[in-house]
N, C-alpha and C positions, 0 to 999 in steps of 0.2 A: 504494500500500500504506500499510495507516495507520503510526503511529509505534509501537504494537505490537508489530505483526508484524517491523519492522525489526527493533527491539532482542529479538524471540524468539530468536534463533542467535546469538553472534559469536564468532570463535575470535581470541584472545589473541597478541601478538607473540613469546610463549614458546609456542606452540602448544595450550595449555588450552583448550578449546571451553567456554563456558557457553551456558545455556539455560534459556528461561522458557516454560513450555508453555503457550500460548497460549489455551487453554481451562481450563488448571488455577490457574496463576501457578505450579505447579512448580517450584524451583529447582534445577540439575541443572549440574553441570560434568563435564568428561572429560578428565582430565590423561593427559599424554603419556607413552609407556611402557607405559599397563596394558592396553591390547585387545587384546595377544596371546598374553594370558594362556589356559587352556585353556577351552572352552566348556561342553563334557560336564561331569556332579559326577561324581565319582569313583563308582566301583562296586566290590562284592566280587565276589570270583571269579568267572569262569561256570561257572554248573552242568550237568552234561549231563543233558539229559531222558530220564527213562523212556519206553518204550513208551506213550502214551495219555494222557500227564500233561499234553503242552501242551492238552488239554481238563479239563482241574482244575487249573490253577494257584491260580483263584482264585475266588469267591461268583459274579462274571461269565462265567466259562466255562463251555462247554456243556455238561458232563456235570454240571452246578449248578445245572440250571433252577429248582430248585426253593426254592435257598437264599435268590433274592430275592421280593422282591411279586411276587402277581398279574400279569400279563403286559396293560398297556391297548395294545397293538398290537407286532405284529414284521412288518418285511420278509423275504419269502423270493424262491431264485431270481434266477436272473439278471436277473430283469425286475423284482427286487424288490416284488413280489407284496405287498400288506399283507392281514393276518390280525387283527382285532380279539379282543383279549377271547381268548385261547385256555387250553382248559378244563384244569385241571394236570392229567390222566390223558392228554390230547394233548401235552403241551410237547414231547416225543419225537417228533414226528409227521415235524413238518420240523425243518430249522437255520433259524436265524433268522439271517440278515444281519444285522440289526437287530434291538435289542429295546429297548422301553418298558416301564418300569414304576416304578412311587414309591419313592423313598427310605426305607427301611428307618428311618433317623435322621435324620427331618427338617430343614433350619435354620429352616421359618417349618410347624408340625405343625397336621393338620387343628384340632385343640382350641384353638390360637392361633386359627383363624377360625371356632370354634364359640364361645366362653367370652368373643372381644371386640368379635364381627360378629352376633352370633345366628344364623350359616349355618347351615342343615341341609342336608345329602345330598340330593341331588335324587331321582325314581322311579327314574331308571335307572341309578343307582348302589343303591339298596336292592334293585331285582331282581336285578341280576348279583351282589353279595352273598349273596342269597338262593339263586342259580343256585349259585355258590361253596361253599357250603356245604354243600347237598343232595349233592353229589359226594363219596363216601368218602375221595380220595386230596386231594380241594382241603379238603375240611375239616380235615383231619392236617396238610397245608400250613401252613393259616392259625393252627390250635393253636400248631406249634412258633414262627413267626413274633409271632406276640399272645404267646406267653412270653419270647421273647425280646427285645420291647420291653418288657414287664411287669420287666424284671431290670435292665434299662438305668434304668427311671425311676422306679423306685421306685412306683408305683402298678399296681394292678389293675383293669379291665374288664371287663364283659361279650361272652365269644365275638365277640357280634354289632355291639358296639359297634365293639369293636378291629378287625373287619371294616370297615365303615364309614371308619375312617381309615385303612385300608392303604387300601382300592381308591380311596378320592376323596381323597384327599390334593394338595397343589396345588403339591409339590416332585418333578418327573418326574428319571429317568435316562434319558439313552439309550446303549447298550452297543450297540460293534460286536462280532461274532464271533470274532476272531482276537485271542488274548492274545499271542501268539508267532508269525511267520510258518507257513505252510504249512511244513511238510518241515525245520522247525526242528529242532537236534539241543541248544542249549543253551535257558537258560532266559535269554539276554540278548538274542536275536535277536525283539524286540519289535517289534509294529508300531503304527508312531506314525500319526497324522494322513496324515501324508506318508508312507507306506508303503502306503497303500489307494491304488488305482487314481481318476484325476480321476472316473468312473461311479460307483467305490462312495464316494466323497466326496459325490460330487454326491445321492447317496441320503441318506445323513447329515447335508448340512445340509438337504435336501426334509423328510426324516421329521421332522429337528430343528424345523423352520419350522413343520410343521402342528401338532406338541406345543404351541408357542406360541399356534396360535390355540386351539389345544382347552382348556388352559389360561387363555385370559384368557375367552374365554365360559361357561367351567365356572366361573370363581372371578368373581362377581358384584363382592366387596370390595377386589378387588385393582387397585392403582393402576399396579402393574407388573407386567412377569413378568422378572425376570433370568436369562443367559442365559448362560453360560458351558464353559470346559474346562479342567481343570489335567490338566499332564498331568507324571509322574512329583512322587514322592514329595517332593522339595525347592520345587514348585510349588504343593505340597496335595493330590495324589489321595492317596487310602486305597490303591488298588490301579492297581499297572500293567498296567492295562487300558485300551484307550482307553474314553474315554465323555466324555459333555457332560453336564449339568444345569440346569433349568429351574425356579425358585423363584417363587413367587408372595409379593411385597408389597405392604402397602397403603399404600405414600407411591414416590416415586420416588428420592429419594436423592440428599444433598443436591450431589454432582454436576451430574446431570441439572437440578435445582431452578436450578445456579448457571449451566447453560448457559439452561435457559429466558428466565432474566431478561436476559442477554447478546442473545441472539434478540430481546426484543421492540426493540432500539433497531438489529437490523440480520439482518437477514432471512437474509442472503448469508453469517452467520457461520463456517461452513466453509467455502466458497468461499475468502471472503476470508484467513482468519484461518489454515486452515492447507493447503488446495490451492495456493492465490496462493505462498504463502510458499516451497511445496512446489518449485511452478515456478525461481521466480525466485533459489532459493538453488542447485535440481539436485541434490533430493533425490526427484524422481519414480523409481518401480522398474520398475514395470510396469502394461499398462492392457491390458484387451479390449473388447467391444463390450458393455459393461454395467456397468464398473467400473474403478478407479484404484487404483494401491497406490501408498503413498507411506514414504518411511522418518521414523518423529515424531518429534517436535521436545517437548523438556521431559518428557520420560517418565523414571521411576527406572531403569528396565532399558531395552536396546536394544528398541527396537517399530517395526512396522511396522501401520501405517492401513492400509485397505479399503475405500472409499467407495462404495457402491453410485451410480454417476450416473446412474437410473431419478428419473423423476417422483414416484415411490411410494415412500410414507413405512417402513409397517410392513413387517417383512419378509413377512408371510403377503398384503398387496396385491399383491407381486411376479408378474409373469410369472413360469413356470418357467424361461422365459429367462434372465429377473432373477435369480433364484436359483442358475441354472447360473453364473452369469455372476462373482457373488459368488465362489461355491463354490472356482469352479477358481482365480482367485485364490490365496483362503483358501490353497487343497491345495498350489498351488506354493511360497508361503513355507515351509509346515511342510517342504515338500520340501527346500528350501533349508536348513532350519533343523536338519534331521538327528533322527533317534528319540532320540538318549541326551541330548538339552538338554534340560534342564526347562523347562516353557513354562503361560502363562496364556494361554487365548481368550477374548475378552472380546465382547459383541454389545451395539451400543447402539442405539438406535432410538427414534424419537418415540412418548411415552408416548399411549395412544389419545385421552385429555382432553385432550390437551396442545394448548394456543392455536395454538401458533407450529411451522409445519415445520422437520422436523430428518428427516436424510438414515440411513438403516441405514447403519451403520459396525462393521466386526470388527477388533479390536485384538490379535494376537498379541506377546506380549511375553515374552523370553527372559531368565528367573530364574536367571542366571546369579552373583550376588554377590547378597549381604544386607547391607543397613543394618544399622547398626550405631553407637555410640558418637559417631561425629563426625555422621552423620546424624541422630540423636535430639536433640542437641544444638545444631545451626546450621538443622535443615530446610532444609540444600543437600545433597542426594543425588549421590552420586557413581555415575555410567553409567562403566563401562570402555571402551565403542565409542559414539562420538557419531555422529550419523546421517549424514554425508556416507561414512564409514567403511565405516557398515551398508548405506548404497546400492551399495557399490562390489563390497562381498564379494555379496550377492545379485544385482545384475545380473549377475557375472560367472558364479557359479553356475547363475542361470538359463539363461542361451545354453547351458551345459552340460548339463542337465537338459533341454533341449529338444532338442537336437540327440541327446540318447539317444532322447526322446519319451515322456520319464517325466512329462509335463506335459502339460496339455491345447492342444487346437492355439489358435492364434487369442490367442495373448496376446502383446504388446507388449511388449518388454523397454529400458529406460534410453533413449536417445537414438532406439531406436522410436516411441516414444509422440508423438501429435499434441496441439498446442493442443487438440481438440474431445475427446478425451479427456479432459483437464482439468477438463470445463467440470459440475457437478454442478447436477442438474435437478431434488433436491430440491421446492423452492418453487414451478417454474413453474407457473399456473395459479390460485395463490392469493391473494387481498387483501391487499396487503400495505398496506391502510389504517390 
């Protein structure tokens, strides 16, 4: 192991853990006494639901098809059926398990890649536009929708224009169905990540995966596609609703940028730098036959890593294997991690130009404390649970969570896990001249 990695972890003879994240330089200590502090943010009261309401809580639930964009695909059905393009005087037709469709309020808006790419709308986004509008009930749709960004930004469009950047817009949502469990009677009985079934996960990051590719072959300019999920309000969602989002940029970000250049002097750099590490410190969580979870090292909040250890880079190269494999991971941590923590998902993956292999990796990380004063000021972040901590409560949880069979089968839990687990197949196959 290099001398890096050594000095990434050590924990203190008063028991303070420090930590330098090994891909970031992150500074990050964990002083003793504070990780049992509470995890959840505090909540006000629960409210008990009306009759019919846990389907309008919010712009995402189902009785509000109409409050978002155009619909570019839903899953329905237990076999999760997909429906491209459905016409708004259909949106009632079925429930959508899933739904896709563009952000309302962009962070990177179609006009950012009109005004400094010269993009235009491809035909088949100006037909189903066209399609959209010919329809009585999609054209009153897209009026209220094109007003109500018209109010937001201070500028006006034409009908057809404003169309044009609802439907091709290159920032997706995707919304799951359920804003409140089935047979809910308050409005706190939420379902997170880890409250869907490993199947309907497993659909959610599939459907999430193909938005990516549709996304980066729709956006010609764009050098990435970021990929993300906050979930509860102190993490960043507008609404507690679950959903993920998909944005399209045109640079990678200077992250990514600072792992590429890391890459060109060593090829193995997750392996080495934080699997290795991972191993030999006995911070591995859990693994299947497709993927590693590890608890990280030099993160501001407790995280836990995901490594896909497929040969394939992007996630849309993936078997659906691959994807499964990811997925059910992913869905056990959330499980572990409980509905009322605030949480970020984060998805990284080799940018498609990009020289040098880099492995798909999902980084969930529980927002649990805010910087603040002493971190603005030293740039040493203070974690509450430092990760040999966060290995101990999740393996333990897991065994629990499996032996209910609230988990998918086939995953490896803490001192399960084999060496060839470990072993991330990123790069095999490539020049490493």
């Amino acid at each position: 192991m290099s001398d890096g990695a050594q000095s990434a972890i050590v924990r203190m003879p008063d028991g303070t853990v420090k930590q330098v994240g090994p891909l970031t330089g992150t500074r990050v200590w964990t002083v003793p006494g504070r990780a049992h502090r509470p995890l959840a943010a505090p909540r006000d009261d629960p409210r008990r639901l009306a009759p019919g309401e846990e389907r309008r809580l919010c712009a995402f639930c189902t009785d509000r098809y109409l409050e978002t964009t155009p619909e570019k695909a839903r899953l329905v059905g237990p076999d999760f059926r997909e429906l491209r393009r459905v016409p708004a005087d259909e949106v009632d037709d079925t429930v959508a398990e899933f739904r896709r469709f563009g952000n309302l309020f962009e962070i990177v808006s179609a006009e950012y890649w009109r005004e400094n790419h010269g993009f235009r709308q491809p035909a088949s986004i100006i037909e189903w536009a066209r399609d959209y509008l010919s329809n009585p009930v999609g054209r009153a749709h897209l009026e209220k929708l094109a007003a109500i960004r018209a109010a937001a930004s201070g500028t006006i469009s034409s009908l057809e224009e404003a169309t044009l950047d609802l439907l091709g817009g290159s920032h997706d949502v995707i919304v799951a169905r359920r804003h409140v469990a089935d047979g809910a009677e308050r409005d706190d009985e939420l379902v997170s990540s880890g409250a869907l079934t490993p199947d309907e996960h497993g659909a959610y990051v599939a459907f999430t995966v193909a938005a990516l590719a549709d996304i980066q072959a729709a956006q010609p300019h764009a050098a990435y596609v970021s990929v993300f999920q906050n979930w509860l309000r102190p993490a960043g969602a507008s609404f507690e609703h679950l959903h993920k989002q998909l944005v399209a940029i045109d640079e990678h970000g200077p992250q990514t940028d600072r792992e590429l250049r890391m890459l060109a002097g060593d090829h193995l750099l997750y392996q080495h730098r934080i699997i290795d590490l991972s191993v030999d410190e006995g911070l591995v969580v859990a693994a299947n036959d497709g993927a590693v979870a590890v608890a990280g090292v030099g993160h501001r909040y407790p995280a836990f890593e995901v490594f896909s250890t497929a040969r394939e880079n992007l996630p849309q190269d993936h078997s659906p294997a691959g994807v499964r494999a990811v997925s059910d991971l992913v869905h056990a941590l959330h499980a572990v991690t409980g509905v009322h923590v605030p949480t970020n998902e984060e998805w990284h993956y080799r940018p498609p130009e990009a020289p040098w292999p880099m492995p798909w990796r999902v980084v969930l990380k529980w927002r649990i404390s805010n910087p603040a004063g002493f971190e603005g000021g030293t740039k040493v972040y203070v974690n509450t649970i430092d990760p040999w901590e966060l290995r101990r409560r999740a393996v333990a949880d897991l065994q629990e969570l499996r032996r209910r069979g609230v988990i998918a089968p086939g995953i490896r839990v803490g001192d399960e896990v084999t060496a060839d687990d470990t072993r991330l197949r990123y790069s095999e196959g490539i020049d490493s001249e």
